[in-house]
C-alpha positions in Angstrom: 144.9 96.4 190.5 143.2 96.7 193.8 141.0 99.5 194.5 142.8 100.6 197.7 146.0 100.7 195.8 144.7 103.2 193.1 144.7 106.3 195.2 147.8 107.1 196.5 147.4 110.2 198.4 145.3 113.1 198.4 146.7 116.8 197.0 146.1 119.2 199.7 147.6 122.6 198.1 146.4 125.9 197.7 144.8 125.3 194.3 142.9 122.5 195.1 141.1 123.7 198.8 139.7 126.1 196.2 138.0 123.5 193.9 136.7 122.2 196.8 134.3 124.9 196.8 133.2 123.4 193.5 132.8 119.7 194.8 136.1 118.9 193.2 139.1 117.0 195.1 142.5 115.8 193.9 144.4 112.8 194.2 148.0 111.5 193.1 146.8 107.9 191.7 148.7 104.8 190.9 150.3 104.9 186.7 148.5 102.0 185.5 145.0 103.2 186.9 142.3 104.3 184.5 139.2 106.7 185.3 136.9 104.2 186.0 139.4 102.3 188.5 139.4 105.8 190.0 136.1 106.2 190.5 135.7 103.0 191.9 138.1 103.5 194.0 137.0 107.0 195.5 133.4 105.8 196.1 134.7 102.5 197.7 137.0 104.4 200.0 134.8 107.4 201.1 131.2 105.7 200.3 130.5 109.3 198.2 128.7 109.4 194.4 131.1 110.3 191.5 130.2 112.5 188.9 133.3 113.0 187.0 137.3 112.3 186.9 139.7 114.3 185.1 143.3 112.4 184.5 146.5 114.2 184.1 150.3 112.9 183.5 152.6 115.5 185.7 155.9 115.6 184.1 159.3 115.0 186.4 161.0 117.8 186.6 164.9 118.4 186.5 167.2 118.9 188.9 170.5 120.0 189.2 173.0 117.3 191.6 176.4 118.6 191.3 177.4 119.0 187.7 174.3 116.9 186.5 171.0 117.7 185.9 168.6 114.4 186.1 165.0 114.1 185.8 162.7 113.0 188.8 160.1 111.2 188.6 156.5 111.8 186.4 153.3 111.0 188.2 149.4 110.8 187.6 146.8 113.5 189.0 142.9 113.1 189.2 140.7 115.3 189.6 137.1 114.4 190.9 134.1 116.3 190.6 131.1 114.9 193.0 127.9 115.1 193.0 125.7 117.6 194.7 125.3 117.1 198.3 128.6 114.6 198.7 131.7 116.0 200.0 135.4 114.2 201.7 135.4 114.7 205.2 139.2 114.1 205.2 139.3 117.4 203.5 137.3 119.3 206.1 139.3 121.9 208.2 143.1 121.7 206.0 
């Protein structure tokens, strides 16, 4: 897998602007990618120093369409912690 098609988007909710305080930013990633693929990735993409990446499997969650309930998709979160003095510009000012 490439390392531009690991991260899929960044997370931009309430939650996470408030990790950003703490140097930490969140990403929806790619299934198949691993925590080093991540960090390669993020420090490719925004030339910035990883310090840590926490992984997480979201569950789907149901719906209900007409009489049927179905089950949408699960996805992959990371969470990554920097190192002091690097920050995301992309985040700046959401």
């Amino acid at each position: 897998m490439h390392r531009y098609e690991v991260l899929r988007f960044p997370l931009i909710t309430e939650k996470t602007t408030i990790l950003q305080s703490q140097r930490k930013y969140a990403f929806e990633v790619a299934r198949e990618a691993n925590k080093q693929q991540v960090r390669e990735a993020v420090e490719t993409v925004f030339k910035i120093n990883v310090a840590k990446v926490n992984m997480m499997m979201v569950p789907g969650k149901q719906h209900r369409v007409g009489r049927r309930q179905v089950l949408g998709p699960s996805w992959k979160k990371a969470i990554v912690t920097l190192k002091p003095g690097d920050k995301i510009e992309l985040f700046e000012g959401v």
